[in-house]
C-alpha positions as CSV (number, residue, x, y, z in Angstrom):
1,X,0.0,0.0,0.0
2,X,2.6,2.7,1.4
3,X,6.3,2.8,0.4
4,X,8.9,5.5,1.3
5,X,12.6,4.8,0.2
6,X,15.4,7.1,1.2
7,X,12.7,9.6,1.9
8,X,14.5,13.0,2.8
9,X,13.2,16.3,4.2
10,X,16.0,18.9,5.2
11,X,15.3,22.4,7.3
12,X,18.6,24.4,6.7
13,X,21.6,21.8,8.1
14,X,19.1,19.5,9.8
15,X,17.5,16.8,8.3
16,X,14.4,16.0,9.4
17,X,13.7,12.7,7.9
18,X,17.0,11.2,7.3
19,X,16.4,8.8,3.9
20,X,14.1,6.8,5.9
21,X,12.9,3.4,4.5
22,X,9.8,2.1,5.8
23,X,6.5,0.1,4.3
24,X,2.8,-0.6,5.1
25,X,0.6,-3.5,3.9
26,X,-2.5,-3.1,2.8
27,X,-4.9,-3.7,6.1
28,X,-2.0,-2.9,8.3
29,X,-2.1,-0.9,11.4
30,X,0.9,0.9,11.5
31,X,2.0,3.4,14.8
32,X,5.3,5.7,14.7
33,X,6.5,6.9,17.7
34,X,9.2,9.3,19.1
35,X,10.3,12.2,21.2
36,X,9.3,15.5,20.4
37,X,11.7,15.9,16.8
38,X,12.4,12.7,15.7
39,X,10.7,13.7,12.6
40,X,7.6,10.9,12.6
41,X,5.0,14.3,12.0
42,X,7.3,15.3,9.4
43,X,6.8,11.6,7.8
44,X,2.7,11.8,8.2
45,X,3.2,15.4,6.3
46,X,5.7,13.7,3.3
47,X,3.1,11.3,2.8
48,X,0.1,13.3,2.3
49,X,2.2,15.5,-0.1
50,X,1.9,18.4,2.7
51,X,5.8,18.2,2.7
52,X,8.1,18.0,-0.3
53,X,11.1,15.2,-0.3
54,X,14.4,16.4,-0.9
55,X,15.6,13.2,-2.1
56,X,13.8,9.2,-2.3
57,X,10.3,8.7,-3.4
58,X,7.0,8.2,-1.7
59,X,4.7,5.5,-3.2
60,X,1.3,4.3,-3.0
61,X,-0.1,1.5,-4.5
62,X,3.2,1.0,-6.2
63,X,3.2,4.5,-7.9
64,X,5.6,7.1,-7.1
65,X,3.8,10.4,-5.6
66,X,6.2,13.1,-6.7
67,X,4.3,16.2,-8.0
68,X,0.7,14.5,-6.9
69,X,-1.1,17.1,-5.4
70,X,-2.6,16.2,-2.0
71,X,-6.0,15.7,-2.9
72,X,-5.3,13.6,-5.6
73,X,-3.4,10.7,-3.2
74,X,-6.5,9.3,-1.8
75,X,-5.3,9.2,2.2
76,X,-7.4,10.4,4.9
77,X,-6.5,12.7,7.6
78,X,-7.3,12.7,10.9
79,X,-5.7,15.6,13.4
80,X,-5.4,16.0,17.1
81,X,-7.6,18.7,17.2
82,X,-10.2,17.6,15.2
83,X,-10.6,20.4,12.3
84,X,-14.7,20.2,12.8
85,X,-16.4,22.9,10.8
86,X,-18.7,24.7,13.5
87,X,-21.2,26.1,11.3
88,X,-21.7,22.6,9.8
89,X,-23.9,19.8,11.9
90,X,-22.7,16.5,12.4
91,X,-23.9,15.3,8.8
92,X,-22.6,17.7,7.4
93,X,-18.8,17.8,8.6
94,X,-19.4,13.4,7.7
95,X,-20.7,13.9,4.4
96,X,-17.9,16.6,3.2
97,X,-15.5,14.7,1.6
98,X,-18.2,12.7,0.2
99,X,-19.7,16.4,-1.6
100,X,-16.3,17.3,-2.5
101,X,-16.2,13.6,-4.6
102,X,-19.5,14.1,-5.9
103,X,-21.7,11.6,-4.5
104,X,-25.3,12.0,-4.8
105,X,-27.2,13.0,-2.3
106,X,-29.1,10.1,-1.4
107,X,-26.2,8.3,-1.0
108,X,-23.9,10.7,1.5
109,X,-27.0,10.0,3.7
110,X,-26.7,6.6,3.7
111,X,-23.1,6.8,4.4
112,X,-23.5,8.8,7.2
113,X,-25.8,7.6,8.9
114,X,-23.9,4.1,8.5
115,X,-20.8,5.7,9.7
116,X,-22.0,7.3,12.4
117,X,-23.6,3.7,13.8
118,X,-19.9,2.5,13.2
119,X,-18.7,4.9,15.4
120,X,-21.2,4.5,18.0
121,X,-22.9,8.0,17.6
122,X,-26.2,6.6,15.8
123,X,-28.9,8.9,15.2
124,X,-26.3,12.2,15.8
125,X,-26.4,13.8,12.3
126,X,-28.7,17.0,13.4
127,X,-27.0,17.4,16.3
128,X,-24.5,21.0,16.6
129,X,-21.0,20.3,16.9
130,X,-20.7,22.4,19.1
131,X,-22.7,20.3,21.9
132,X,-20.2,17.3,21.3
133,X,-18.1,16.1,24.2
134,X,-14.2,16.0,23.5
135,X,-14.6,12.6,22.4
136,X,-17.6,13.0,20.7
137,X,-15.6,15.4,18.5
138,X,-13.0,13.0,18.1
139,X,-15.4,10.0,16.6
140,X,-16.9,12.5,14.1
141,X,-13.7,13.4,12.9
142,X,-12.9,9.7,12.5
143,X,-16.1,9.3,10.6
144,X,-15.8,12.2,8.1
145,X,-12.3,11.3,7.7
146,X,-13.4,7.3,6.6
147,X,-16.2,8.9,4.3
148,X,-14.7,8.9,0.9
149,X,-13.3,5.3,2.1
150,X,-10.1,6.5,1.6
151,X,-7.1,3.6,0.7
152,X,-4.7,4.8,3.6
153,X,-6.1,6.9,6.8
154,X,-3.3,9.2,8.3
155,X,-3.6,9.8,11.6
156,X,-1.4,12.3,13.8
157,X,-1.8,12.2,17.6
158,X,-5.5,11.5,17.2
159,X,-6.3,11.5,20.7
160,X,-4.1,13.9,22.6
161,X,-6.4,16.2,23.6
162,X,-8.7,13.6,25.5
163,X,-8.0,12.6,28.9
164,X,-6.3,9.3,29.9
165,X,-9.5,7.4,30.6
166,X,-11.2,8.3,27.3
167,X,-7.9,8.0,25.2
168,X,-7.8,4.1,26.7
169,X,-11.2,3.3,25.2
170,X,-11.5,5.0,22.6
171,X,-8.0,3.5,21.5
172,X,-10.0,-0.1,21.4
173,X,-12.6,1.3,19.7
174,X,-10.6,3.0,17.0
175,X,-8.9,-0.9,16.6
176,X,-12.2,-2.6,16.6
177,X,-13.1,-0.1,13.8
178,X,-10.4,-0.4,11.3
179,X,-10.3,-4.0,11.8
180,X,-14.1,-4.4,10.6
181,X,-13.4,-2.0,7.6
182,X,-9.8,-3.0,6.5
183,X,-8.9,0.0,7.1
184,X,-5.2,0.8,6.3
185,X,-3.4,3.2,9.0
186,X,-0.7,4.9,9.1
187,X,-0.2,6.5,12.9
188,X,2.3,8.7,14.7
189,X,1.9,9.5,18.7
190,X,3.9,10.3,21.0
191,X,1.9,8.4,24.1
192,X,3.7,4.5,23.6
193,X,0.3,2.5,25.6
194,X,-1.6,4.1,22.8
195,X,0.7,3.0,20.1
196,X,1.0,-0.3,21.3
197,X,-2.9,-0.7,21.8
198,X,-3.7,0.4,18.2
199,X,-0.7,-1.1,16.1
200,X,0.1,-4.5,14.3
201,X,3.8,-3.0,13.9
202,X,5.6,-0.2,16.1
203,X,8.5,2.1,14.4
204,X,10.0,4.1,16.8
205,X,11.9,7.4,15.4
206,X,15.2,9.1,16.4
207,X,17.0,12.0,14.9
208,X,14.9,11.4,11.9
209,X,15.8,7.8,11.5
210,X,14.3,4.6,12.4
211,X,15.6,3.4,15.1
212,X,13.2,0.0,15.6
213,X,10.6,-1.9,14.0
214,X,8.2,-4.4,14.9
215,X,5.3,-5.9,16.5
216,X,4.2,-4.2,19.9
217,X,5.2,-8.0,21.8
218,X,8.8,-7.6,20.0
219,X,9.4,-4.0,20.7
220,X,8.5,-4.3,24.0
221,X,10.1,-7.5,24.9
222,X,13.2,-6.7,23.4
223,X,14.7,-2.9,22.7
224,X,16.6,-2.7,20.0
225,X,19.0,0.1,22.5
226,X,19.3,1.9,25.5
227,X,17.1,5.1,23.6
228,X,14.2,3.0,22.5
229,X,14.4,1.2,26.3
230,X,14.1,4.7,27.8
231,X,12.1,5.5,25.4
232,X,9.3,3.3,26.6
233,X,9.8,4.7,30.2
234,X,12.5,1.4,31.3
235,X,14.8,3.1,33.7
236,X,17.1,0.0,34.5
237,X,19.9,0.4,31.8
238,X,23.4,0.1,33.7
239,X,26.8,-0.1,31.7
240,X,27.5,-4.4,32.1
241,X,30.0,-6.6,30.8
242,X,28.8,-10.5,30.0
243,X,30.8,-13.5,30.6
244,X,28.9,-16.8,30.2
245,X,25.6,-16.7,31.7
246,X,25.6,-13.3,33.9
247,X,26.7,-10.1,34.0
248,X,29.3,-7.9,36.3
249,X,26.5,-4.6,36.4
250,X,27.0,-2.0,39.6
251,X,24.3,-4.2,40.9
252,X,26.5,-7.1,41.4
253,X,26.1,-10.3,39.3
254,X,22.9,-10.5,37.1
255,X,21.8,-13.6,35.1
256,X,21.4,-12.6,31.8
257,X,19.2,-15.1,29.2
258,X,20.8,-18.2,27.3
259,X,23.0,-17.5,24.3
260,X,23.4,-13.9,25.4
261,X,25.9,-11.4,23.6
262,X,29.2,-11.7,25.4
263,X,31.5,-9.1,26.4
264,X,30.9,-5.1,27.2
265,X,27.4,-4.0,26.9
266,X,24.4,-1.5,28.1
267,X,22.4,-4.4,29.9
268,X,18.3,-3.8,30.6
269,X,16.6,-4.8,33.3
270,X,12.4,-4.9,33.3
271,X,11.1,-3.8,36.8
272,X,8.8,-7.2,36.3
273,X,12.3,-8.7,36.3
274,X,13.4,-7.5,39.5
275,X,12.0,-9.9,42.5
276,X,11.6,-8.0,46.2
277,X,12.0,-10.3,48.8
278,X,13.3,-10.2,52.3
279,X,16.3,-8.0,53.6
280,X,19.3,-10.4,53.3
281,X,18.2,-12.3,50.3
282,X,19.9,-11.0,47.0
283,X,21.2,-7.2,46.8
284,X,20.7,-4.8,49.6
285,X,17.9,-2.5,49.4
286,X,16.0,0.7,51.1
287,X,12.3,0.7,49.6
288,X,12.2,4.9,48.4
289,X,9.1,5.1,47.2
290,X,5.9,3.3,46.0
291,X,3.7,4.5,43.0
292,X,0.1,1.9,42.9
293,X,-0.9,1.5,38.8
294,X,-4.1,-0.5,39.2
295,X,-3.3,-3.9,39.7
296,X,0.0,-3.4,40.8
297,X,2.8,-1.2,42.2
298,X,5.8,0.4,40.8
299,X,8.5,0.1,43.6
300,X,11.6,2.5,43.3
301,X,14.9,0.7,45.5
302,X,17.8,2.2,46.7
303,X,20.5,-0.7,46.8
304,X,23.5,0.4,48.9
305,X,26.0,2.1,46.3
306,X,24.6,1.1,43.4
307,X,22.2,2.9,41.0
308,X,18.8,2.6,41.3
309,X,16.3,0.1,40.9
310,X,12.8,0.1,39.8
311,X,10.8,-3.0,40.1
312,X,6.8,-4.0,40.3
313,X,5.1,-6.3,42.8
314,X,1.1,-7.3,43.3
315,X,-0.8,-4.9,45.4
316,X,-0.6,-7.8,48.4
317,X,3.5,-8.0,48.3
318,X,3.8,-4.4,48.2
319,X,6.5,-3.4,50.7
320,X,6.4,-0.2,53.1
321,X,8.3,2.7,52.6
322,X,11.5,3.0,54.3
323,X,11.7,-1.0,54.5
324,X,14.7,-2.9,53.8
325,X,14.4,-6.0,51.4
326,X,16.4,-8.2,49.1
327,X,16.3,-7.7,45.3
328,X,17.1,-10.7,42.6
329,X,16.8,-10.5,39.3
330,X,15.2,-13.0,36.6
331,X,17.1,-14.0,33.4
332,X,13.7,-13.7,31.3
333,X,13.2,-10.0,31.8
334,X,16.8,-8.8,31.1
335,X,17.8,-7.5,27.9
336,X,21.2,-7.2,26.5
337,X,21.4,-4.1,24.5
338,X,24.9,-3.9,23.2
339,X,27.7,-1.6,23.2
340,X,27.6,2.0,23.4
341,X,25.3,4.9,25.5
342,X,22.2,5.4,23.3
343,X,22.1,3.4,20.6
């Protein structure tokens, strides 16, 4: 569906994108992610044709988009803050692309009214945009932008402005929808639990580069370097250097998984992997602080002379503050990351 290859987009000295390869299949979900810019809006905007390339080709459907205006490419666009036209009701911001096509009448109120059910606002074509909740908003913009039916949908940051309890479902929702439509999607977000709720494949951006690809399990499981592992909020990188099956770290020896890289590396260590248990067994440790996320709790360590540690427990084996426990660590939740400080 979507090719770019060596796409380039320079500001002055600084390149933006940085001949950046990457491809989407058709009925693929597809999420880009990065720090403020890494250049994955500047990607959405080469796509669309709202940027010009200064060097490699965009390509959709196997033909090369250079000079195709942006409302010949057939993508959809969907923005973070909507783009509702107030003095239009809810049909008529749905049926707009449809008008600008052509389509008869008759027919752009059939589709509305059938996209509106698929976005579970049924019945909400007279209603003022202007009475919408935040989310509301959001769903209407999803259904104007599927309208023309549209063979890639663009979106960038589609949910930002809702809070974190809406973004969650709605995220599922947005999934549910695609995946009954086919939808092609092409993503990019800054928030990574949105990513990796909405995606078949994460690509995670960096100086205008790729600097991972892959399925949300993979990416998360295993960071391709010490950036994309910070990236996705992991705070237990240390500087390590393996020798069979564990690793000198500041933390003393830590097993690392069979067949591991040997020698100097940045080693990763997932707070599931980290095991509290009582003061004496495995590394010293001073419980700092305790954050509760639902189910369970994020535990911050202090070992004695040694960086810190952040592990997770179940609500039940949460420890107090200002105890003193044991921490060991379990070979399935480290990652070797290689050599070097960022990756």
């Amino acid at each position: 569906m979507l090719a770019l290859e060596g796409a380039t987009v320079r500001f002055g000295r600084r390149a933006a994108l940085d001949a950046v390869d990457l491809e989407v299949a058709d009925h693929e979900i597809v999420c880009v992610l990065g720090p403020s810019g890494s250049g994955k809006s500047t990607l959405l905007r080469a796509v669309t044709g709202l940027q010009p390339l200064d060097g490699g080709r965009v390509l959709l459907g196997g033909a090369d988009q250079a000079g195709v205006p942006v409302h010949r490419r057939g993508v959809g666009l969907m923005f973070q803050d909507h783009q509702l036209f107030p003095q239009r009701d809810v049909g008529g911001n749905v049926a707009f692309g449809l008008r600008m096509h052509g389509v008869a009448k008759g027919e752009r109120r059939l589709r509305v009214e059938e996209l509106l059910e698929l976005v579970g606002l049924p019945g909400a074509a007279g209603r003022a945009v202007g009475s919408l909740s935040g989310g509301e908003q959001q769903r209407v913009a999803l259904a104007r932008a599927l309208a023309p039916r549209p063979r890639l949908l663009m979106l960038d940051e589609p949910l930002g402005q809702l809070d974190r309890t809406l973004r969650e479902r709605l995220v599922v929702e947005l999934r549910a929808v695609f995946r009954r439509l086919g939808t092609t999607v092409l993503a990019v977000t800054h928030d990574q639990g949105e990513a990796f709720a909405l995606a078949d494949r994460v690509v995670v951006m960096r100086d205008g580069r790729v600097a991972q690809s892959g399925t949300p399990r993979d990416v998360w499981r295993r960071p391709a370097s010490e950036f994309v592992a910070r990236f996705l909020g992991f705070a237990n990188v240390v500087p390590a250097t393996v020798t069979g099956g564990t690793a000198a770290t500041p933390w003393g020896r830590v097993p690392v998984p069979a067949g591991s890289s040997q020698g100097v590396c940045r080693l990763l260590v997932r707070p599931s992997g980290v095991r509290i248990g009582p003061s004496g067994a495995g590394l010293p440790c001073v419980v700092e602080s305790l954050t509760f996320r639902g189910h369970h709790v994020a535990v911050r360590l202090r070992p004695h002379g040694a960086p810190p540690l952040e592990a997770e427990c179940g609500l039940r084996d949460a420890p107090e503050a200002g105890a003193e426990v044991g921490a060991v660590f379990a070979a399935e939740d480290v990652v070797v990351l290689g050599p070097g400080n960022g990756g």
